[in-house]
C-alpha positions in Angstrom: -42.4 41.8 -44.4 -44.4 38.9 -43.2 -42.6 36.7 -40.8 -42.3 32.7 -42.1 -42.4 31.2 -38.8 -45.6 29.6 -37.0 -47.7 31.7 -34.9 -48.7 28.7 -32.4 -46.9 29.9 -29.5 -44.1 32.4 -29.0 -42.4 29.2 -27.2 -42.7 27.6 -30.7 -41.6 30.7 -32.6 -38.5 31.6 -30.2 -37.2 28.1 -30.4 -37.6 27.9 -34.1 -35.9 31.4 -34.6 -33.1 29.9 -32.2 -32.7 27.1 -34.4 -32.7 29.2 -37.5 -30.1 31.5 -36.1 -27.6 28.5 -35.5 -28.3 26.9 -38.8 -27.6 30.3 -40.7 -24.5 31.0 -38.2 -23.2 27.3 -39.4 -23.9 27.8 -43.2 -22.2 31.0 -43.3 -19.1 29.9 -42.0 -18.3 26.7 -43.0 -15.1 26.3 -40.6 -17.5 27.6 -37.8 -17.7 25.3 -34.4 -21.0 23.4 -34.3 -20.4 23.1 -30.6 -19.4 26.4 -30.0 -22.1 27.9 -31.4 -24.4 26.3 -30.0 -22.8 27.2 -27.0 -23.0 30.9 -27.6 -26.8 30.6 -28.3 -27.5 28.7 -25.1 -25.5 31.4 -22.7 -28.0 34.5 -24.8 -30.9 32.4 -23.8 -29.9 31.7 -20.5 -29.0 35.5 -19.7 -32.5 35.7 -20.6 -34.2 33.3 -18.9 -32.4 34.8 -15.9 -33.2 38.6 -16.6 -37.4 37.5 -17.2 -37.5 35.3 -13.5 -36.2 38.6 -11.4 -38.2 38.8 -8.8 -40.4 42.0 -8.2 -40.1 44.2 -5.1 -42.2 42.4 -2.8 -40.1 39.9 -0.6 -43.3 37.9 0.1 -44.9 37.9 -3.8 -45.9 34.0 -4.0 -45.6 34.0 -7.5 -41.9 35.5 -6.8 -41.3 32.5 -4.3 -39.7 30.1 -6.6 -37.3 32.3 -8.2 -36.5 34.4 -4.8 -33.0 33.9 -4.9 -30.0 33.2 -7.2 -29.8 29.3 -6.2 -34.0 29.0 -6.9 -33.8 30.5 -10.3 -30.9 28.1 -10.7 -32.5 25.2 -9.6 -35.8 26.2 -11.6 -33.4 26.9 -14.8 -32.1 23.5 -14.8 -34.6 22.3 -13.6 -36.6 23.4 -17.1 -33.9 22.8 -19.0 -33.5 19.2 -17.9 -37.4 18.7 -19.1 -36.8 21.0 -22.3 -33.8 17.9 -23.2 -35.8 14.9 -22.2 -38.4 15.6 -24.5 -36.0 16.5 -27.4 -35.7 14.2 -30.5 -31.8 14.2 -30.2 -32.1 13.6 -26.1 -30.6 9.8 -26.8 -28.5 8.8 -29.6 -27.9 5.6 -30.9 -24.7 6.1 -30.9 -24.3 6.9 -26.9 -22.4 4.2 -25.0 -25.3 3.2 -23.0 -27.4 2.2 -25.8 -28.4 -1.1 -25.9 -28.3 -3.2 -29.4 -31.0 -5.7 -29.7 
């Protein structure tokens, strides 16, 4: 069976299949929780993110450094995520009570 999403990147192709997943979740239930799904699907991908920045078994690896400890793969988490919303289309809304009308 040949897969319908794009082959750019697998960053392109998880976040896609991400956003699939909570569009088919919401259209299957219609009484379903827009918030709470979206929820759910951020706490899988977080529990992954975590589980692919362990750190390997040397406790001087420099390309382990920034995600050594618990609070550095924290701080690198949101720190990621932080960019990942910034440069989303639905980071500011119109409709947020800081937004200026002109």
């Amino acid at each position: 069976m040949a897969s319908s999403y794009s082959t750019d990147s697998p960053f392109d192709e998880a976040a896609e299949r991400v956003i699939d997943l909570g569009n088919r979740m919401l259209d299957q239930d219609s009484g379903a929780d827009t918030w709470e799904i979206a929820s759910g699907l951020l706490a899988g991908a977080v529990q992954f993110w975590l589980f692919s920045r362990q750190p390997c078994e040397d406790p001087f690896c420099e390309s382990c450094a920034m995600v050594s400890t618990a609070e550095r793969r924290l701080k690198a988490l949101i720190d990621e995520a932080r960019q990942l919303a910034e440069d989303s289309d639905y980071y500011a809304s119109p409709r947020d009570i800081n937004a200026g009308s002109a």
